[in-house]
C-alpha positions as CSV (number, residue, x, y, z in Angstrom):
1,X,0.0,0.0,0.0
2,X,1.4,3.4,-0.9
3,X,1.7,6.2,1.8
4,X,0.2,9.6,1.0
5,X,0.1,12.4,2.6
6,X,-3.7,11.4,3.4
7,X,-3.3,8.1,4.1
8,X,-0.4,8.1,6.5
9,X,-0.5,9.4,10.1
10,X,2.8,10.1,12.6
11,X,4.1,7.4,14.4
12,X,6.5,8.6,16.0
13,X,9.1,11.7,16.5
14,X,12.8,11.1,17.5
15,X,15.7,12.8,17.8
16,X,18.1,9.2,18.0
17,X,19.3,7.8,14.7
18,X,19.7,4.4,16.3
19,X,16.0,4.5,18.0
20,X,14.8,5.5,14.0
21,X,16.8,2.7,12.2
22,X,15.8,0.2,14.9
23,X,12.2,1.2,14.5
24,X,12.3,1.3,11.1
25,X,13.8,-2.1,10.9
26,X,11.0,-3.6,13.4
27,X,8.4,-2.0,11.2
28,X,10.0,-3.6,8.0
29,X,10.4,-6.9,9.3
30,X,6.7,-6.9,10.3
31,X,5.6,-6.5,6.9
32,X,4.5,-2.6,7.4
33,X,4.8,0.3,5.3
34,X,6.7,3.2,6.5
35,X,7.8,6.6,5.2
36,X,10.2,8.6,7.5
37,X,11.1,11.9,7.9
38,X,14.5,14.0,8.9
39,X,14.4,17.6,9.9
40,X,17.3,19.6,10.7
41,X,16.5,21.8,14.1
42,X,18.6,24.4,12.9
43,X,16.7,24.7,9.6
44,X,20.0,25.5,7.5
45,X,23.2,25.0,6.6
46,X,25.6,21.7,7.0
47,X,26.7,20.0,10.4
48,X,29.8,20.7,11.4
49,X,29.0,24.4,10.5
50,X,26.1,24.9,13.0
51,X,27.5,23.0,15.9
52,X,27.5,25.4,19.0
53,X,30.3,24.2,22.0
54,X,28.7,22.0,24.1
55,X,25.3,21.1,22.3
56,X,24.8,17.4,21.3
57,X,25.3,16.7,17.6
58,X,22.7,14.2,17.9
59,X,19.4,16.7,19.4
60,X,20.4,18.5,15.7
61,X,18.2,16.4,13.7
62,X,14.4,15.1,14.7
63,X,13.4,11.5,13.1
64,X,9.8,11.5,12.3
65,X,8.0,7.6,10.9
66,X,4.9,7.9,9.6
67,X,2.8,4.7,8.9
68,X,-0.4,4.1,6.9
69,X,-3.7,5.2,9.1
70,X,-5.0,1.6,9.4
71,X,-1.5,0.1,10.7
72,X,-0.8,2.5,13.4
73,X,-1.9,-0.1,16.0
74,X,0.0,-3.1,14.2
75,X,3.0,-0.6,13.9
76,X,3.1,0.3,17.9
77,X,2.5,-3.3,19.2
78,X,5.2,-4.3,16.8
79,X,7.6,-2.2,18.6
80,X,6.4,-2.6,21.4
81,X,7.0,-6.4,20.9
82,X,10.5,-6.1,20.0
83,X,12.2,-2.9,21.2
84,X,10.4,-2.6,24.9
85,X,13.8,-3.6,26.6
86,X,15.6,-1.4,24.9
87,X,14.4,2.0,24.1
């Protein structure tokens, strides 16, 4: 099934790369469409160029999965299921 923009509602928002490629994995694996999302909190310009001293390269970016309407409760009992322990 193909995600729209009318179809598909938010899963989840992140701001770990790990959590999203685990999740996104889990999701995958249980058979479930996904589309995913990466905003910059910034808004502009590269990495290494917007770092301020002392803020965590990894709070720079949010991680949003969005799912198909219908699947959102398959989606959260399948992570549930297999990332409870470690998220």
């Amino acid at each position: 099934m193909v995600l729209t923009n009318f179809n598909r509602g938010e899963l989840v928002t992140l701001v770990s790369q790990r959590t999203r490629f685990q999740m996104v994995r889990v999701l995958s694996g249980a058979g479930i469409a996904y589309a995913s999302k990466t905003n910059g909190m910034l808004g502009f310009g590269d990495r290494n160029r917007t770092l301020v001293p002392g803020m965590n390269a990894g709070a720079l970016y949010t991680y949003t999965v969005y799912v198909h309407k219908q699947d959102d409760y398959r989606a959260l009992k399948a992570i549930r299921d297999a990332l409870h322990d470690e998220i």
